[in-house]
N, CA, C and O atoms as CSV, one atom per row, in Angstrom:
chain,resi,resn,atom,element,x,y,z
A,1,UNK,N,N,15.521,-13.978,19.032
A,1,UNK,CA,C,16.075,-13.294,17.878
A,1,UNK,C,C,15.192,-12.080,17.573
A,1,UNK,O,O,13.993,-12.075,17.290
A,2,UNK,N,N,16.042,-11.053,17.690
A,2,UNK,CA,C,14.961,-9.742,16.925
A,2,UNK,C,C,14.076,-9.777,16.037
A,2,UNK,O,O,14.061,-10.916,15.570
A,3,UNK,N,N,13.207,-9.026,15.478
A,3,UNK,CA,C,12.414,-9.157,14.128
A,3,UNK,C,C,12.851,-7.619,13.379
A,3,UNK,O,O,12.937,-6.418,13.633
A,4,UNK,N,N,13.004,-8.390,12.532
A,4,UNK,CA,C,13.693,-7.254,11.356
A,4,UNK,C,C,12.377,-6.147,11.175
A,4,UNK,O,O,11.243,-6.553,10.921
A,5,UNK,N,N,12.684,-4.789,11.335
A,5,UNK,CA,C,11.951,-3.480,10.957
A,5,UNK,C,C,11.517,-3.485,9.657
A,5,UNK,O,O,12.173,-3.199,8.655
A,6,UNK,N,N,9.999,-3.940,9.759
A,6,UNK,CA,C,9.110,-3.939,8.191
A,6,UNK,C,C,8.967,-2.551,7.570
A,6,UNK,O,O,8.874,-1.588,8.331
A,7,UNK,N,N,8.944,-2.393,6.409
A,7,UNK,CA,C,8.823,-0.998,5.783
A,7,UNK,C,C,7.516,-1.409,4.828
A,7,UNK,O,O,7.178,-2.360,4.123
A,8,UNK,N,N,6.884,0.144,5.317
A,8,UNK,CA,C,5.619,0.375,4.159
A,8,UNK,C,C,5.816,1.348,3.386
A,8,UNK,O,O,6.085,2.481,3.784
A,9,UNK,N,N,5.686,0.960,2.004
A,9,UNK,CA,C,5.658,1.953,0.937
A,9,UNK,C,C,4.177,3.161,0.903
A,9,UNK,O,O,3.145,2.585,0.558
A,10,UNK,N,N,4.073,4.051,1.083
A,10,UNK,CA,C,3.078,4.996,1.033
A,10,UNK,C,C,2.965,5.548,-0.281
A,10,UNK,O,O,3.895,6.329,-0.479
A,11,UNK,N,N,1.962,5.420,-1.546
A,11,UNK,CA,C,1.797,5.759,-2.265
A,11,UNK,C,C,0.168,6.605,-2.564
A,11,UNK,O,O,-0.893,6.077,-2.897
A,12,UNK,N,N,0.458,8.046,-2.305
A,12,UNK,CA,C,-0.532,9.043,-1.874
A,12,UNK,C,C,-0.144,10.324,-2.685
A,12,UNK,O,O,0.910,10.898,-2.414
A,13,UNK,N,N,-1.114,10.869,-3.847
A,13,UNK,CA,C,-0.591,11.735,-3.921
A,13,UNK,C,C,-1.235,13.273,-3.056
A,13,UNK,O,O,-1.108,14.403,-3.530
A,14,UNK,N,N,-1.952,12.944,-1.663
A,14,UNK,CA,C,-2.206,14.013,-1.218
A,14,UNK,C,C,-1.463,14.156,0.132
A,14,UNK,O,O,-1.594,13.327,1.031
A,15,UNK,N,N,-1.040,14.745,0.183
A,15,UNK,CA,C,1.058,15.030,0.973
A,15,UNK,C,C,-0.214,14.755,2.822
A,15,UNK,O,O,0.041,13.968,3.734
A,16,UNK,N,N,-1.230,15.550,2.754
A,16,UNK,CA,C,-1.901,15.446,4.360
A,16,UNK,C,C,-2.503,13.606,4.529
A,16,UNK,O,O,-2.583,13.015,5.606
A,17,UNK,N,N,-2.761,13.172,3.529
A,17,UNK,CA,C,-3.461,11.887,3.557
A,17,UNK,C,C,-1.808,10.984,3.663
A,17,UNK,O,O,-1.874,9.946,4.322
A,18,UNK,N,N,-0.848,11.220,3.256
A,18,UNK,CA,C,0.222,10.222,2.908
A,18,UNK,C,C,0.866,10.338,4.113
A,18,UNK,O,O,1.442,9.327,4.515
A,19,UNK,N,N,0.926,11.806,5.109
A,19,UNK,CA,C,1.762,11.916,6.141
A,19,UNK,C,C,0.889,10.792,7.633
A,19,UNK,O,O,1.374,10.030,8.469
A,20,UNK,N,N,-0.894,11.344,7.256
A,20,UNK,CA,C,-1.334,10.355,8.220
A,20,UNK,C,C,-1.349,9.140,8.029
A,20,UNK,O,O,-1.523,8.438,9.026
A,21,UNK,N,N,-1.209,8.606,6.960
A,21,UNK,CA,C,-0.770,7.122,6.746
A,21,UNK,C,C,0.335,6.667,6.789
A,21,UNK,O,O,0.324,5.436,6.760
A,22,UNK,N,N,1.540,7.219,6.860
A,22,UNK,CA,C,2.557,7.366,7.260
A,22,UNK,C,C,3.003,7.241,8.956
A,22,UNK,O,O,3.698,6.327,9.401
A,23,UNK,N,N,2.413,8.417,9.803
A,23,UNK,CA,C,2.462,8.224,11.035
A,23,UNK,C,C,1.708,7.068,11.823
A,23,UNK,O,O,2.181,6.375,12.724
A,24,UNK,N,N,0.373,7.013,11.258
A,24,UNK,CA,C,0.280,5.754,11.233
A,24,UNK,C,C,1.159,4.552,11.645
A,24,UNK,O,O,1.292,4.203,12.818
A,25,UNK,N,N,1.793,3.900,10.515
A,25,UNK,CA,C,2.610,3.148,10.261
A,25,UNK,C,C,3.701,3.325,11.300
A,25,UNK,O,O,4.013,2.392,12.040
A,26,UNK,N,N,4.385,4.720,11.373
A,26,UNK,CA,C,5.357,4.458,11.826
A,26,UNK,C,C,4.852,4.255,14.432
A,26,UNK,O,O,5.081,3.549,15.414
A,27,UNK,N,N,4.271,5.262,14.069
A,27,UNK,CA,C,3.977,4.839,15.741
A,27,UNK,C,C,3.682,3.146,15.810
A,27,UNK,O,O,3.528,2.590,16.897
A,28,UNK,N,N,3.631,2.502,14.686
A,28,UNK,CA,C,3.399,1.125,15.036
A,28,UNK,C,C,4.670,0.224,14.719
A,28,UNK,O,O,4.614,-1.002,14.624
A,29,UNK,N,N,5.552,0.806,14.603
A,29,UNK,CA,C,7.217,0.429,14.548
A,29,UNK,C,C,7.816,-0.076,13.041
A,29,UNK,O,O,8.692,-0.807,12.581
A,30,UNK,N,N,6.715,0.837,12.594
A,30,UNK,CA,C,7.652,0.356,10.549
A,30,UNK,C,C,8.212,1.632,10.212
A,30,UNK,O,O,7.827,2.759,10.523
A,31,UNK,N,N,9.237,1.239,9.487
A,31,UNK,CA,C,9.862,2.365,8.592
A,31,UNK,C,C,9.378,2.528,7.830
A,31,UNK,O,O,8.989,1.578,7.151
A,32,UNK,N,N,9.108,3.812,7.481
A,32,UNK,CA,C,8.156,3.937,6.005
A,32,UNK,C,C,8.774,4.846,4.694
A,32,UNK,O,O,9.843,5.436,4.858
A,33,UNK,N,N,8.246,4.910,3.731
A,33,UNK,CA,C,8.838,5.197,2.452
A,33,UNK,C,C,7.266,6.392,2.531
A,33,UNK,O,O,6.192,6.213,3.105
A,34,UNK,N,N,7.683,7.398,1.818
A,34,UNK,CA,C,6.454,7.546,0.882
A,34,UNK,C,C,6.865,8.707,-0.408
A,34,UNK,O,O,7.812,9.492,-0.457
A,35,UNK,N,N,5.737,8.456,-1.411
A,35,UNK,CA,C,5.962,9.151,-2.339
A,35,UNK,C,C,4.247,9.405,-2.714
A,35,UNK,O,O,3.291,8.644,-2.564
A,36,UNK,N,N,4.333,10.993,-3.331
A,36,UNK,CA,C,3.105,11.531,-3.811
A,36,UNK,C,C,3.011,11.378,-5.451
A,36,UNK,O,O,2.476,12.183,-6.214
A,37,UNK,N,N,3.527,10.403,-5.726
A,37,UNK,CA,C,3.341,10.270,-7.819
A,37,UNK,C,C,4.024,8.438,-7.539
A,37,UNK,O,O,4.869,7.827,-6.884
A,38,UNK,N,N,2.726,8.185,-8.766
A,38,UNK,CA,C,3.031,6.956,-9.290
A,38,UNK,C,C,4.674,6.598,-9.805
A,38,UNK,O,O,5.520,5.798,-9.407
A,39,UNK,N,N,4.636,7.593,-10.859
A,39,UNK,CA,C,6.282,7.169,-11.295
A,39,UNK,C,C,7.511,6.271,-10.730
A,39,UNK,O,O,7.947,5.120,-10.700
A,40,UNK,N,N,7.807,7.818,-10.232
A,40,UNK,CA,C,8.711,6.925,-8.634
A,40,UNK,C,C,8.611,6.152,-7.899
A,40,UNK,O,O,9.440,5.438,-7.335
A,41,UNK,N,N,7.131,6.264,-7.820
A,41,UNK,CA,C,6.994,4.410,-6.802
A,41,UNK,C,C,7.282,3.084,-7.525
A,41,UNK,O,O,7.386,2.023,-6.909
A,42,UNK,N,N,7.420,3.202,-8.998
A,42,UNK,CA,C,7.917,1.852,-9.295
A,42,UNK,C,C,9.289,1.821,-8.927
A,42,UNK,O,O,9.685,0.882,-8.236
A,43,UNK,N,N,10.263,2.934,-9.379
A,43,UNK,CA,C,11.682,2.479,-8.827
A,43,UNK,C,C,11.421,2.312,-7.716
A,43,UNK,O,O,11.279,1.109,-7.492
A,44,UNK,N,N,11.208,3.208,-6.463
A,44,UNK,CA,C,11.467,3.256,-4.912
A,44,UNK,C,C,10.799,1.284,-4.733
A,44,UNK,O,O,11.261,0.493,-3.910
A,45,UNK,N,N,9.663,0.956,-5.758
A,45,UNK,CA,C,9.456,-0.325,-5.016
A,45,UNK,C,C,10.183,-1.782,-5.475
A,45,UNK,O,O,10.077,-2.888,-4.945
A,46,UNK,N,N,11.133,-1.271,-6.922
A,46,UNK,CA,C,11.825,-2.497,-7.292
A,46,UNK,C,C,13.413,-2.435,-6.481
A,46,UNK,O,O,14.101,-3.455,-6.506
A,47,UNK,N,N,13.937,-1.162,-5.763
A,47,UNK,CA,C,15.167,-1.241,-5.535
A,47,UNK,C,C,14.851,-1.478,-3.705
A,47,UNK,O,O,15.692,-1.916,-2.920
A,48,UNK,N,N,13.325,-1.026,-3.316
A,48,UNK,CA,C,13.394,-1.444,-1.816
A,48,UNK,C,C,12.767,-2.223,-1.268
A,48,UNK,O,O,12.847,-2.370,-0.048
A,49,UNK,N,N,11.838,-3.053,-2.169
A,49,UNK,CA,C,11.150,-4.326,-1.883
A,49,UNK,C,C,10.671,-4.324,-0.946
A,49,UNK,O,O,10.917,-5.271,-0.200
A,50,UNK,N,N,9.732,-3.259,-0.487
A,50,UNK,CA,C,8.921,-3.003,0.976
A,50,UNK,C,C,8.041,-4.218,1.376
A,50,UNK,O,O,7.760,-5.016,0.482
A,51,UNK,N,N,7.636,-4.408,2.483
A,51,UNK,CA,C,6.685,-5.659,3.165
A,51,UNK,C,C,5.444,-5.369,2.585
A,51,UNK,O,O,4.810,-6.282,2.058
A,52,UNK,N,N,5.002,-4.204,2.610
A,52,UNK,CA,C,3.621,-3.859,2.487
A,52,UNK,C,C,3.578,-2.609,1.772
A,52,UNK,O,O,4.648,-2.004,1.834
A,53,UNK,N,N,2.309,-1.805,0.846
A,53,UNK,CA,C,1.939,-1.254,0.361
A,53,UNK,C,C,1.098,-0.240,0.357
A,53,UNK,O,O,0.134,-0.544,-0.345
A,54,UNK,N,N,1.023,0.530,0.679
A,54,UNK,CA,C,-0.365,1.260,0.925
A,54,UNK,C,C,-0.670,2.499,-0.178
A,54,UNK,O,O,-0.165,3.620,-0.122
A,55,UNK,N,N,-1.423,2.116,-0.983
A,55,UNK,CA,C,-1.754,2.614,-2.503
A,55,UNK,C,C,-2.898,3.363,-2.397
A,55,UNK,O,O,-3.716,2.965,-1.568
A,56,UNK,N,N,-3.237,4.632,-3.212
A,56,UNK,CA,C,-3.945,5.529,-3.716
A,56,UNK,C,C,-4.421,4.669,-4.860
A,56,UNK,O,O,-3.752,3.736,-5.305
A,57,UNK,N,N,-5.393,4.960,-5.235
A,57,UNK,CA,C,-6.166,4.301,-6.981
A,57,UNK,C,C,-5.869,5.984,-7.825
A,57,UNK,O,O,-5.507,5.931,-9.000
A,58,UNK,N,N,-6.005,7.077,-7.311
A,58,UNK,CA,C,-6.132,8.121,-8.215
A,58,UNK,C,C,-5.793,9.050,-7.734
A,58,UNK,O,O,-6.275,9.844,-6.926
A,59,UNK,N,N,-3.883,8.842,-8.863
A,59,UNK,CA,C,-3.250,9.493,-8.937
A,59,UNK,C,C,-3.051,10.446,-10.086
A,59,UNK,O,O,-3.880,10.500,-10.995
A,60,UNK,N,N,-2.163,11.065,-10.072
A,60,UNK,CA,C,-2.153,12.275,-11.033
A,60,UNK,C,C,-1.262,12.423,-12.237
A,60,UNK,O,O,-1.169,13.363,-13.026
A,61,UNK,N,N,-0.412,10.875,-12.173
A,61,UNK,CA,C,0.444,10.844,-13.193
A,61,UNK,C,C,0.083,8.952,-13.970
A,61,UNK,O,O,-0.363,8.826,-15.111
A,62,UNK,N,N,0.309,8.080,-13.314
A,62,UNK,CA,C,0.029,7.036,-13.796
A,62,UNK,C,C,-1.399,6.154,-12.458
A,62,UNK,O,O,-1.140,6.024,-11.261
A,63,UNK,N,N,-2.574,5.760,-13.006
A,63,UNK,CA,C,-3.239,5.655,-12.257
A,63,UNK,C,C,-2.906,4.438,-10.726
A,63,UNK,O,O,-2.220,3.551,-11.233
A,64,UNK,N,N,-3.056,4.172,-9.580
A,64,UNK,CA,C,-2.794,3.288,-8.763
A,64,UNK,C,C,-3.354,1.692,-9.281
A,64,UNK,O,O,-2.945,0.693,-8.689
A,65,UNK,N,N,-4.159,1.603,-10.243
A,65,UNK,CA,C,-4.345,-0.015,-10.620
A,65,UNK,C,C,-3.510,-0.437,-11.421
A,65,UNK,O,O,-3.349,-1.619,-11.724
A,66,UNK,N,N,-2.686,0.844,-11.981
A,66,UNK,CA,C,-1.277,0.269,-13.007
A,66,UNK,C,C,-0.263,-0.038,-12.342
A,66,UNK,O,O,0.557,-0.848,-12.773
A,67,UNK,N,N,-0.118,0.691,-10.916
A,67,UNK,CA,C,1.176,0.363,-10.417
A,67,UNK,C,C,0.808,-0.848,-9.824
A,67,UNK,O,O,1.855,-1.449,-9.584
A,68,UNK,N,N,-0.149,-1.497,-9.472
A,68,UNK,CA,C,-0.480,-2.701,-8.530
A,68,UNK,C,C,-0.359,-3.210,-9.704
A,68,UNK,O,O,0.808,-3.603,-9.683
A,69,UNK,N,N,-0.876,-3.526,-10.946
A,69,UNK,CA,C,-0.765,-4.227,-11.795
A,69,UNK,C,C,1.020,-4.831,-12.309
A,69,UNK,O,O,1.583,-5.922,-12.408
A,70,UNK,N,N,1.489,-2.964,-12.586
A,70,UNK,CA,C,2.892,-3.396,-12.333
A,70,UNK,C,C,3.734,-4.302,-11.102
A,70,UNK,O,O,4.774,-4.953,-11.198
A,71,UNK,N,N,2.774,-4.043,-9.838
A,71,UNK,CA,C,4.188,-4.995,-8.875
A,71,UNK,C,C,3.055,-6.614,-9.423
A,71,UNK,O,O,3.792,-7.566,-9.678
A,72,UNK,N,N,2.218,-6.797,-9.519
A,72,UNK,CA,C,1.079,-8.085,-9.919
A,72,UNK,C,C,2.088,-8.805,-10.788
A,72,UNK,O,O,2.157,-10.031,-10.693
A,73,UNK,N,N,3.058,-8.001,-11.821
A,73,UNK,CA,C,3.473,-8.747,-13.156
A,73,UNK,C,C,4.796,-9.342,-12.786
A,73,UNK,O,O,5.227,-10.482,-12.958
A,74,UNK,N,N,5.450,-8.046,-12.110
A,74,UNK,CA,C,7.100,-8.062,-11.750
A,74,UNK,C,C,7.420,-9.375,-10.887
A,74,UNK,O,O,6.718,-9.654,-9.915
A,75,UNK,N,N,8.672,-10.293,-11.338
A,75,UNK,CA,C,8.735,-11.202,-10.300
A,75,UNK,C,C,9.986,-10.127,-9.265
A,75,UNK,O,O,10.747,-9.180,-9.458
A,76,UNK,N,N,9.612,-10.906,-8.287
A,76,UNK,CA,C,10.798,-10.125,-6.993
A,76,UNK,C,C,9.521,-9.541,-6.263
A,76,UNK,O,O,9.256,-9.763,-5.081
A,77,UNK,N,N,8.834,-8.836,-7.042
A,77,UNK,CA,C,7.101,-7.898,-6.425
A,77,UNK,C,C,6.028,-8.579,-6.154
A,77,UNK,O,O,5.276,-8.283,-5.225
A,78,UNK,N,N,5.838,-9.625,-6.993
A,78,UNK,CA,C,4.669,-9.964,-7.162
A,78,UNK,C,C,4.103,-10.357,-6.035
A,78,UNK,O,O,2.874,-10.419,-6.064
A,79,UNK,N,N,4.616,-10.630,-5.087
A,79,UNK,CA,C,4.222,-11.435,-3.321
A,79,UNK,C,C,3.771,-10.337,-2.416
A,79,UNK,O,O,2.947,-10.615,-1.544
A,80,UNK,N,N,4.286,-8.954,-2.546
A,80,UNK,CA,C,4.106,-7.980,-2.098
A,80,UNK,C,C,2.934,-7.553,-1.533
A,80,UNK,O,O,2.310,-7.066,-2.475
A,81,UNK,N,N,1.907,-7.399,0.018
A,81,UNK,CA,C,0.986,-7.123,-0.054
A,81,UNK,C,C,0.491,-5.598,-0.553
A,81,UNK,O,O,1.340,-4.707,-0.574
A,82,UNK,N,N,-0.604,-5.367,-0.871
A,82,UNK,CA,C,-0.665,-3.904,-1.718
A,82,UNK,C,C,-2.082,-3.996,-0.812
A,82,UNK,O,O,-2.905,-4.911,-0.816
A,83,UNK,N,N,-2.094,-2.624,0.041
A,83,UNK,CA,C,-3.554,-2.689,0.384
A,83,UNK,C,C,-3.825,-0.917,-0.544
A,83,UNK,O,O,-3.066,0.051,-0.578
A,84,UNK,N,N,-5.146,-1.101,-1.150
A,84,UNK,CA,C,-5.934,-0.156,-1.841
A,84,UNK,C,C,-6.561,0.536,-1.206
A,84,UNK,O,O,-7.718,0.294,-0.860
A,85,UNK,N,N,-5.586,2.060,-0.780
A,85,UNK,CA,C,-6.751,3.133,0.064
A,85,UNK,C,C,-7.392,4.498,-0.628
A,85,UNK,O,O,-6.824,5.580,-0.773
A,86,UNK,N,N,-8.862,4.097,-1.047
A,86,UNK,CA,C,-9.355,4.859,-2.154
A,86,UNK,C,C,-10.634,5.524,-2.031
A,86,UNK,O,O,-11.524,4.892,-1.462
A,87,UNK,N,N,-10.990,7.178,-2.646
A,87,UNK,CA,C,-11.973,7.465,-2.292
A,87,UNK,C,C,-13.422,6.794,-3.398
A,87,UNK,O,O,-14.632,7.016,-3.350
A,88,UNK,N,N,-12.609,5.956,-4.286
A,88,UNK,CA,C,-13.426,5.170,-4.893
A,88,UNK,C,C,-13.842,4.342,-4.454
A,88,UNK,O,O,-13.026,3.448,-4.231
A,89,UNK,N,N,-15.598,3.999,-3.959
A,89,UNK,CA,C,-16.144,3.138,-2.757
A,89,UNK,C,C,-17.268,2.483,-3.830
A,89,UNK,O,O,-18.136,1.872,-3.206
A,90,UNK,N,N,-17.369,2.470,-4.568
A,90,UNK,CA,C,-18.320,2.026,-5.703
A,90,UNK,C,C,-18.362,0.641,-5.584
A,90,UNK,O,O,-17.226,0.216,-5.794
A,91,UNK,N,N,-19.209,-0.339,-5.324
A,91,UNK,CA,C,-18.686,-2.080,-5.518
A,91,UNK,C,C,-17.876,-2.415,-6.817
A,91,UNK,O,O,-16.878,-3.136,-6.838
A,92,UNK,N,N,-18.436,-1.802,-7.886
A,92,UNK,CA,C,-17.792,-1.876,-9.350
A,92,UNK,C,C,-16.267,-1.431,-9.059
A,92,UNK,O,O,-15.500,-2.248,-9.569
A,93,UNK,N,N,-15.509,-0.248,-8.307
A,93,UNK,CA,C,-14.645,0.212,-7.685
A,93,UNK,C,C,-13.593,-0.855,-7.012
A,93,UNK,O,O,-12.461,-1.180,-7.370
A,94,UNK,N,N,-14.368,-1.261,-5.941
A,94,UNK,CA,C,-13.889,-2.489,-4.980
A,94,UNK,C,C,-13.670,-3.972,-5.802
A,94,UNK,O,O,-12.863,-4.884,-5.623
A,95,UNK,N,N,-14.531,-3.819,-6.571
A,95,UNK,CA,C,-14.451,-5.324,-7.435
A,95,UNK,C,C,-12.957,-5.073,-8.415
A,95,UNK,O,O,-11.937,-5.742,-8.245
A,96,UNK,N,N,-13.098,-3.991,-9.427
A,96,UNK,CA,C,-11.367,-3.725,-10.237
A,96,UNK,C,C,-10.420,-4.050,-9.768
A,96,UNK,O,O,-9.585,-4.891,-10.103
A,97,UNK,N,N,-10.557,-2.842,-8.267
A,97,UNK,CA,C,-8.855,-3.139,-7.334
A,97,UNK,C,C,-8.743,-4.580,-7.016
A,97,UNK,O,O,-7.703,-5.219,-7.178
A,98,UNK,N,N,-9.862,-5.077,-6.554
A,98,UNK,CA,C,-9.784,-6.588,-5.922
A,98,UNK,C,C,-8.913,-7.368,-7.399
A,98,UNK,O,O,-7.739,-7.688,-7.217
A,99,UNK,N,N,-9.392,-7.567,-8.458
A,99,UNK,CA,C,-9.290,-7.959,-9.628
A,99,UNK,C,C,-8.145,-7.764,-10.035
A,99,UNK,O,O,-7.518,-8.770,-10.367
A,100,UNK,N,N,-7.521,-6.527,-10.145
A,100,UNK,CA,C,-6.290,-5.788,-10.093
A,100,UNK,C,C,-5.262,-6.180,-9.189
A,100,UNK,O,O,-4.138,-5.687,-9.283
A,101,UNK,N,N,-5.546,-7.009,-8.338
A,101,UNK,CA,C,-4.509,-7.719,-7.549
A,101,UNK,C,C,-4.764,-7.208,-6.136
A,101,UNK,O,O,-3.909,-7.766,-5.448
A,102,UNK,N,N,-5.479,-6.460,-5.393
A,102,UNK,CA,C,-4.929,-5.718,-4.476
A,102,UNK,C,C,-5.162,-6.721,-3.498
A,102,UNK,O,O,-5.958,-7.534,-3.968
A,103,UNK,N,N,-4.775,-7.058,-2.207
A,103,UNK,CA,C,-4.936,-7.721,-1.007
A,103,UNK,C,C,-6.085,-7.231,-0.415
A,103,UNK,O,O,-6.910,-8.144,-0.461
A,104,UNK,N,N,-6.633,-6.109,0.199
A,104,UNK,CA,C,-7.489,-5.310,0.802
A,104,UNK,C,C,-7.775,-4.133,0.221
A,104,UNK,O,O,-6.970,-3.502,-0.464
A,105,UNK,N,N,-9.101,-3.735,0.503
A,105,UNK,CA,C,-9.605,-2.363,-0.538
A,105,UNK,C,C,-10.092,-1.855,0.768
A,105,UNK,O,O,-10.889,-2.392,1.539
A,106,UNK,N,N,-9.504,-0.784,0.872
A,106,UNK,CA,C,-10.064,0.118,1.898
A,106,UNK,C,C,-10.581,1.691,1.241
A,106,UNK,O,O,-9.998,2.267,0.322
A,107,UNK,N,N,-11.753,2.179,1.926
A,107,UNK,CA,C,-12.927,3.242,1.679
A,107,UNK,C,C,-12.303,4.693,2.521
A,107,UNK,O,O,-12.025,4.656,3.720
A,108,UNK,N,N,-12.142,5.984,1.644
A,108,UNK,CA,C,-11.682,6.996,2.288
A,108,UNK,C,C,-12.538,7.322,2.723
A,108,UNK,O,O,-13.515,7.203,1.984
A,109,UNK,N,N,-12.800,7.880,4.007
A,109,UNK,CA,C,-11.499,7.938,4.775
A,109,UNK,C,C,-11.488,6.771,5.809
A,109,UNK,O,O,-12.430,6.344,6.476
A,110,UNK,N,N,-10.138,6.346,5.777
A,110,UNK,CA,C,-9.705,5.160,6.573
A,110,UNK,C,C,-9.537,5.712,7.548
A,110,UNK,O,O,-9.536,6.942,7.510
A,111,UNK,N,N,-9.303,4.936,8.967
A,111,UNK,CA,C,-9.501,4.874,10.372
A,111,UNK,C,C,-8.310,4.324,11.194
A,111,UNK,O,O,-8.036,3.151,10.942
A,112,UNK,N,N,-7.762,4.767,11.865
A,112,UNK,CA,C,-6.603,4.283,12.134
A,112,UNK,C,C,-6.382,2.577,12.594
A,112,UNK,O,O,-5.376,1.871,12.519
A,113,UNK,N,N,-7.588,2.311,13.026
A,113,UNK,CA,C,-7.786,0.799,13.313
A,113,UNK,C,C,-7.779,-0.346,12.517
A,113,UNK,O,O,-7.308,-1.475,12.652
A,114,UNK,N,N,-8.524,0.320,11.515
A,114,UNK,CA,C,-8.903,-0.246,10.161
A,114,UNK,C,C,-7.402,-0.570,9.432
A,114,UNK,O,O,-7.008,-1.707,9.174
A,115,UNK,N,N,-6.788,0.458,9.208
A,115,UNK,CA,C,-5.548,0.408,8.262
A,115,UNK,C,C,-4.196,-0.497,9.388
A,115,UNK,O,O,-3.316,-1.167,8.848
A,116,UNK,N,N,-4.254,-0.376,10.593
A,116,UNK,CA,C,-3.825,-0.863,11.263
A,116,UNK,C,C,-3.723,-2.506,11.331
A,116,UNK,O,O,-2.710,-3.205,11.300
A,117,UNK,N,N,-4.935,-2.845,11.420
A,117,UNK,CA,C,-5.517,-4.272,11.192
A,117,UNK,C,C,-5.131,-4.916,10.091
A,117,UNK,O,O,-4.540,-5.993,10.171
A,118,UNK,N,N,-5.416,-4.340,8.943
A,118,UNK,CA,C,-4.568,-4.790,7.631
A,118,UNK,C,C,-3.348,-4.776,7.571
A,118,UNK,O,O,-2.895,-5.786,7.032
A,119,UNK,N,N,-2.295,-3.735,8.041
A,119,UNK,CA,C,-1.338,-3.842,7.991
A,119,UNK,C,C,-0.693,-4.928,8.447
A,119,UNK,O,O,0.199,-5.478,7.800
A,120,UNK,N,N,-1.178,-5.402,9.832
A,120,UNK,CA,C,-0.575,-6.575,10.551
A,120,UNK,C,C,-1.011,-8.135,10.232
A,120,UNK,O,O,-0.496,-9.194,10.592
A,121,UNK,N,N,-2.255,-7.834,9.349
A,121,UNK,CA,C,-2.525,-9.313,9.023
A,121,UNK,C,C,-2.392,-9.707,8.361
A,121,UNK,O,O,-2.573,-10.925,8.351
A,122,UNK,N,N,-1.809,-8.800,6.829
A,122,UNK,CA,C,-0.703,-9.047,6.162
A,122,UNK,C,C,0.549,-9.176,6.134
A,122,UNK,O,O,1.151,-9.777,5.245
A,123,UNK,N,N,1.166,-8.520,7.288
A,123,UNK,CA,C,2.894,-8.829,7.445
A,123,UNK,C,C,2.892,-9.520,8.850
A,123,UNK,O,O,3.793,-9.313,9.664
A,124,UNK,N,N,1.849,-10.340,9.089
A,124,UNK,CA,C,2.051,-11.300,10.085
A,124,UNK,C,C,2.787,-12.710,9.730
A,124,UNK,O,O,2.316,-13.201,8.704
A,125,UNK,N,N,3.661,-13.359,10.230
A,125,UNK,CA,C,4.059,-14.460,9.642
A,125,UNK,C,C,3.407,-15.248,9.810
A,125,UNK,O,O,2.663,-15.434,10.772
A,126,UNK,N,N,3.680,-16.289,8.263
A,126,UNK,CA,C,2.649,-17.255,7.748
A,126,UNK,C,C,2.623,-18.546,9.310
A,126,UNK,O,O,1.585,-19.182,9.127
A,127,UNK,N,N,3.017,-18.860,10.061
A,127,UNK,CA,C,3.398,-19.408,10.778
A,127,UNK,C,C,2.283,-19.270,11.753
A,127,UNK,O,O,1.769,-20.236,12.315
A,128,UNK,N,N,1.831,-17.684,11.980
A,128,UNK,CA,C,1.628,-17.293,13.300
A,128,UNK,C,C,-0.145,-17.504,13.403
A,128,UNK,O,O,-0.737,-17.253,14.453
């Protein structure tokens, strides 16, 4: 039986950081979403219920620990992995997002291996 095409939500508001996290993703066979503002990523993530997440902390309209907080609260979201890719590397930093719900806190600049690795060991099935 096929495996259904996972989609990652890209939430970046710097258009060069969101496209390489983006290509990323997609040379590794996901469809991806992305958006450069918090706002919109709550609709784009309650009407498309993406597999995975890949979040900015500091954005320019509503900060990235509100929107993780928001999918943290929402039922339908709340299962959602959210990995945190931030140039905030502070332990105090890493400890919030962690706290804040996030699955993985990753340090800018990420590495294609790195973000890679997370991606799959979160949308790996529980099974496997």
């Amino acid at each position: 039986m096929p495996t259904a095409i996972k989609t990652v939500l890209v939430i970046e508001d710097e258009p060069d950081a969101a496209e390489l996290f983006a290509e990323m993703m997609r040379v590794n066979g996901f469809r991806v979403l992305k958006t450069f503002s918090s706002t919109p990523a709550m609709g784009i993530l309650s009407e498309e219920k993406p597999d995975v997440v890949i979040l900015d902390v500091m954005m320019p309209d509503v900060s990235g620990l509100e929107v993780l907080r928001f999918i943290r609260r929402e039922p339908g979201l709340q299962d959602i992995p959210v990995i945190v890719v931030s140039a905030k590397s502070m332990p105090s930093d890493i400890r919030i997002g962690m706290e804040a719900g996030a699955s993985v806190y990753l340090t800018k600049p990420v590495g294609y291996l790195e973000l890679k690795q997370a991606v799959d060991h979160l949308t790996r099935p529980a099974n496997v």
